[in-house]
C-alpha positions in Angstrom: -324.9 -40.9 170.8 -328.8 -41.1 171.4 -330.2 -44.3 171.8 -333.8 -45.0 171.8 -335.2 -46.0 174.9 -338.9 -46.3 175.5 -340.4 -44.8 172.6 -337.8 -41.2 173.5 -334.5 -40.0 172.4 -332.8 -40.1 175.4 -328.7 -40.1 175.9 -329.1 -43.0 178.4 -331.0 -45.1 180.8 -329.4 -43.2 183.7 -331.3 -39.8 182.2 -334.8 -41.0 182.8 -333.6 -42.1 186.4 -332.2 -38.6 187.1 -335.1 -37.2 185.5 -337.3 -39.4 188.3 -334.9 -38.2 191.4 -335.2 -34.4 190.2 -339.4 -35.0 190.3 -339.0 -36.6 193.8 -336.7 -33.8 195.1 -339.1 -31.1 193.6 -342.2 -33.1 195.1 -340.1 -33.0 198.6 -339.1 -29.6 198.3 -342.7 -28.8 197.5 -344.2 -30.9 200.9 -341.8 -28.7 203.0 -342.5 -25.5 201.7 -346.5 -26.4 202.5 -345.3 -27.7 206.0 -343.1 -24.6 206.6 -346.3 -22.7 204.9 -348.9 -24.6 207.8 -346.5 -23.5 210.7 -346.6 -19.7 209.7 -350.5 -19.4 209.1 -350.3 -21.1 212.5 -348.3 -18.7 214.0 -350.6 -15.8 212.5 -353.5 -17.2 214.1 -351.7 -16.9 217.6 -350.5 -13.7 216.9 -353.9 -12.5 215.7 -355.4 -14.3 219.4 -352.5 -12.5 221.4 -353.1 -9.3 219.5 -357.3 -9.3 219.9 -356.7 -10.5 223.8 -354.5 -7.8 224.5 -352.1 -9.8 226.2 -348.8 -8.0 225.4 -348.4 -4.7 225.8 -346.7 -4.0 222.7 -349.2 -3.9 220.4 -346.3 -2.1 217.8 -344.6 -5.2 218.1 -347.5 -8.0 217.5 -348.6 -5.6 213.8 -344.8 -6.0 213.3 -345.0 -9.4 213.7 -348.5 -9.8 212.1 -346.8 -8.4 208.9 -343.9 -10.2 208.9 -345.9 -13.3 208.7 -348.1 -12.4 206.2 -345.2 -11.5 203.8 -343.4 -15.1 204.7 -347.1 -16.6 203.8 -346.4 -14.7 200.5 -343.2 -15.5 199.7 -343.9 -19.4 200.4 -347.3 -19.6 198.7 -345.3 -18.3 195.6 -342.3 -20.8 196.0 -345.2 -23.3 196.2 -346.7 -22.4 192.7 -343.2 -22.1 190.9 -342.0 -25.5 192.5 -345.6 -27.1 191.1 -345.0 -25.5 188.0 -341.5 -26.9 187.2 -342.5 -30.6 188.3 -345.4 -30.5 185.7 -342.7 -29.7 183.3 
C-alpha cells in the first residue's frame, strides 16, 4: 500500500531514508575513487621524474609501468563519471 508522504508516492518513510544512505554511499564511493584517482596521477608523475632522470636502468620496466598507470587513470576517471551519473539520478 502507498501512502503519500511529502508531496510523493512512496511505500514508506523508511524508502526516502534508504534512498538518503544509497546517495551518501555513492557520494563516499565517489570521494575514494578521486582519492585513489590523486594517488595514481601522483605516482605517474614520479614515474615520469624516474623515467626522464634516468635513474633505473630498466627503462622497459618504467614505460611498463607508465602504461599501467595511465590505464588505472582511465579506468577510475570513468568509475568517477558513472558513479556521478547514478547519484544525479
Amino acid at each position: 500500500m502507498a501512502v503519500r508522504y511529502h508531496g510523493s508516492d512512496l511505500e514508506s518513510p523508511t524508502s526516502n531514508i534508504q534512498h538518503r544512505t544509497f546517495n551518501i554511499e555513492l557520494w563516499t564511493s565517489n570521494v575514494q575513487l578521486r582519492k585513489g584517482r590523486k594517488t595514481l596521477e601522483k605516482g605517474k608523475r614520479w614515474l615520469m621524474l624516474i623515467q626522464r632522470a634516468a635513474l633505473l636502468n630498466q627503462a622497459e620496466k618504467v614505460n611498463d609501468a607508465l602504461l599501467e598507470c595511465e590505464e588505472l587513470i582511465k579506468i577510475f576517471v570513468q568509475s568517477i563519471r558513472t558513479a556521478e551519473g547514478k547519484r544525479k539520478k
